[in-house]
N, C-alpha and C positions, 0 to 999 in steps of 0.2 A: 327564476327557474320555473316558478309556478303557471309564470304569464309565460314561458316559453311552452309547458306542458300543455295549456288548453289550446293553444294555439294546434300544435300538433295533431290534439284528438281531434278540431273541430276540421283539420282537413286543408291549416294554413302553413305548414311547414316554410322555414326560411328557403328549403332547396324546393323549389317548381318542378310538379312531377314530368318526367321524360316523355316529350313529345312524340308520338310515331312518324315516319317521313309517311306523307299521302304515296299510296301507289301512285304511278304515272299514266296519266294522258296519252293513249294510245290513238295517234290523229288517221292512221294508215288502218284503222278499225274500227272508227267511230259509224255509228250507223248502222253496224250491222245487228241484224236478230240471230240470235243464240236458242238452239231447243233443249232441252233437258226433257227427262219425264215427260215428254208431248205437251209440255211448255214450251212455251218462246219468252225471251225477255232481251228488252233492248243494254247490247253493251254497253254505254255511257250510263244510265241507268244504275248496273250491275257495279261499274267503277264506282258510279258516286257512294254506291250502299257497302261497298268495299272499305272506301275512305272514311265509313260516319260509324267502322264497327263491325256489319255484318257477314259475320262467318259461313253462312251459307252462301254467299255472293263470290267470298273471295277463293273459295272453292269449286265454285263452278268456273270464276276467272282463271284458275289454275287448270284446271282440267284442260278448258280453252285451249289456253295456250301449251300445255303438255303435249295435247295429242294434235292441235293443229284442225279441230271442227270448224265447219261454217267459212270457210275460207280464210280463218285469222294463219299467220303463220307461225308456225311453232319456234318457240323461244324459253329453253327450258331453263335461261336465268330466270326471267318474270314469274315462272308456272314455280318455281320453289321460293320465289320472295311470297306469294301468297301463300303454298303452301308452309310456308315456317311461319307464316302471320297465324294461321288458321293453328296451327301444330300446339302455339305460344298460347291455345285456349283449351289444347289440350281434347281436343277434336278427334275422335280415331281415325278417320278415314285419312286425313292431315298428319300423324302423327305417324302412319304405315307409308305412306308416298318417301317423306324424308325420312324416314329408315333404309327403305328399300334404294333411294337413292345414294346414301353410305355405305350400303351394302356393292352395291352395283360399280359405282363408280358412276363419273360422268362429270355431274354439276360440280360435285364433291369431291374432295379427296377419299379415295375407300378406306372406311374407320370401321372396324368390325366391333371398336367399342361404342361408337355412337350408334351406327347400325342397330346393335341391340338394346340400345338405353331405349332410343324410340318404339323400335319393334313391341317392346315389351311394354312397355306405356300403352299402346293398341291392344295389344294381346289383351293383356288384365283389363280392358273393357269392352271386352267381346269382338272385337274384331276378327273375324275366321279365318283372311289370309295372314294378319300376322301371328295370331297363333302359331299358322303353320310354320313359315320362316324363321319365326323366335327358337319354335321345337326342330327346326333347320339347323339355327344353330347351335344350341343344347346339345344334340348329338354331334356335331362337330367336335364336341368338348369331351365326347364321353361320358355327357349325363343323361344317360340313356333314359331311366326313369322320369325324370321332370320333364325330358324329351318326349316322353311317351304321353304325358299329362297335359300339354299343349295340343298334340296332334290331335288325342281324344273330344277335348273341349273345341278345335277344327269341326270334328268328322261330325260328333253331333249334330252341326250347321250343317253339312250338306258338302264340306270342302272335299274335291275327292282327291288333291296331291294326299293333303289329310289321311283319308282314310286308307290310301294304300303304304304309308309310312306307319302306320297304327297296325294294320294288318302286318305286315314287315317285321313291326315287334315283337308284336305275336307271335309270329313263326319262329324269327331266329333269335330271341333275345328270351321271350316269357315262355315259349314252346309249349303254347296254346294252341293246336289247331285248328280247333271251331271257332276261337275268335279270330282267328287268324283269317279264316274263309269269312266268315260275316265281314268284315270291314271292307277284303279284297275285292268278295261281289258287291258291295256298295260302289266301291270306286268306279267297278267297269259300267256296271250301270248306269253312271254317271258319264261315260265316255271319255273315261283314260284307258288307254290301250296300253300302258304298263302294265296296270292290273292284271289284265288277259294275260298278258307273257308271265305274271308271276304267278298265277294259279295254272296255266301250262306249264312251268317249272317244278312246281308242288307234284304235280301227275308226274312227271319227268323224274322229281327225286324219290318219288315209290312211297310217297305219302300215302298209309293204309286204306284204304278205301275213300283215297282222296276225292276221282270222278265223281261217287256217289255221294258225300260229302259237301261235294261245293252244289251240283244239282238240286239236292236235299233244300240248302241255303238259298238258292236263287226261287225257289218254289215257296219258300218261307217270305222273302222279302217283296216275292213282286205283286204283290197288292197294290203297297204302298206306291209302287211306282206305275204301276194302272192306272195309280188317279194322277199322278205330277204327268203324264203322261196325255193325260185325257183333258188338263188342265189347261196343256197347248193350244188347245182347239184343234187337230189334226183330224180333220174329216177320213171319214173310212173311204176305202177307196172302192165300195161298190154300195148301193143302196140297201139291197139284199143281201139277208143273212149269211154270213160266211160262215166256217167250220171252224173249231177254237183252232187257236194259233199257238203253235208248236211253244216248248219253253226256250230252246234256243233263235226262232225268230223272233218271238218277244223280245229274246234279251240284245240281240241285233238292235231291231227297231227303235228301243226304248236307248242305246248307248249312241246312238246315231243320235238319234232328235236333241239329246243333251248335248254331244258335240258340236250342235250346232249354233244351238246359245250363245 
């Protein structure tokens, strides 16, 4: 028993640990360069660092082949065998693809209970769009509150489904209206065109000095987006000084240049 015991610790178990299958040899792709980040990295390369481990590789393989970049063709069995390799390390970005594909349907059979096992594994490590989707679906359930508490840890990062489901709370659940407007004009700012419809509706439901309210709030927040804004590099479009720019073309300009991200 004794000599079975060190065996064990030292890493000699009688059962040989579980071999993973090598991803495969993709012959109809070999050769090609791949960009990322304004990187390039050659595909066979990328396979082999896939095969000996590396979790960055086997996610950019996945991606590959999800979206069908660089002329590989999309095959969204392959782009989930890596993604569930990358997921098995517990990976957020890996761990929200195979969620979202439970969610979705497709690869998967739609499991709204795996869906959120994964979501939620993302989530609780900051990942911003599964936040959102997890707080997706938390309010499906009616747990409006933890629903609320996902979206919030979203919208911080900048998510704007995020922040207009957080806004949304606000309004018809916490019947907060200034945080209600703060999250909404983050959204539009961000260039969801929901938002706009849902602060037109607020003015529409006779919200108290709603107009003035949300203007107030958009004069508050665009500093901040003066510089995300400036940070584009969007040249002015005349050399010479212009006259300041209205707060509704601002807010135009700045919801456009995000939508185009």
């Amino acid at each position: 028993m004794l000599g079975k015991l060190l065996k064990m610790l030292a890493g000699g178990s009688s059962q040989s640990k579980e071999q993973l299958e090598p991803f495969p040899q993709d012959s109809m792709n070999q050769g090609r360069i791949l960009t990322f980040n304004n990187m390039t990295f050659e595909f066979d390369d990328l396979v082999v660092k896939a095969n000996n481990g590396d979790t960055v590789a086997m996610g950019m393989l996945g991606d590959a082949y999800n979206t069908g970049i660089h002329g590989i063709e999309k095959d969204k069995k392959l782009a989930m065998q890596y993604y569930e390799r990358v997921s098995d390390a517990d990976i957020p970005g890996a761990l929200f693809k195979v969620g979202l594909e439970y969610l979705e349907g497709g690869y998967y059979k739609t499991s709204e209970r795996l869906a959120a096992k994964y979501l939620k594994k993302a989530a609780d490590k900051g990942y911003m769009d599964a936040q959102y989707f997890y707080g997706c679906l938390l309010r499906g359930k009616n747990k409006i509150r933890e629903a609320s508490r996902y979206f919030e840890l979203a919208s911080t990062q900048g998510q704007k489904e995020a922040q207009l489901a957080l806004g949304e709370y606000f309004f018809f659940d916490a019947q907060d209206i200034d945080s209600a407007i703060y999250w909404i004009c983050h959204s539009n700012m961000r260039g969801n065109p929901q938002a706009g419809a849902m602060l037109d509706e607020m003015i529409q439901r006779g919200v108290p000095r709603a107009y003035e309210r949300i203007q107030d709030t958009y004069a508050r927040i665009r500093p901040e987006y003066k510089q995300l804004h400036s940070e584009q590099n969007i040249p002015p479009q005349s050399a010479q000084e212009e006259p300041e720019q209205s707060l509704e073309d601002f807010i135009k300009e700045v919801a456009e240049a995000f939508a185009e991200d």
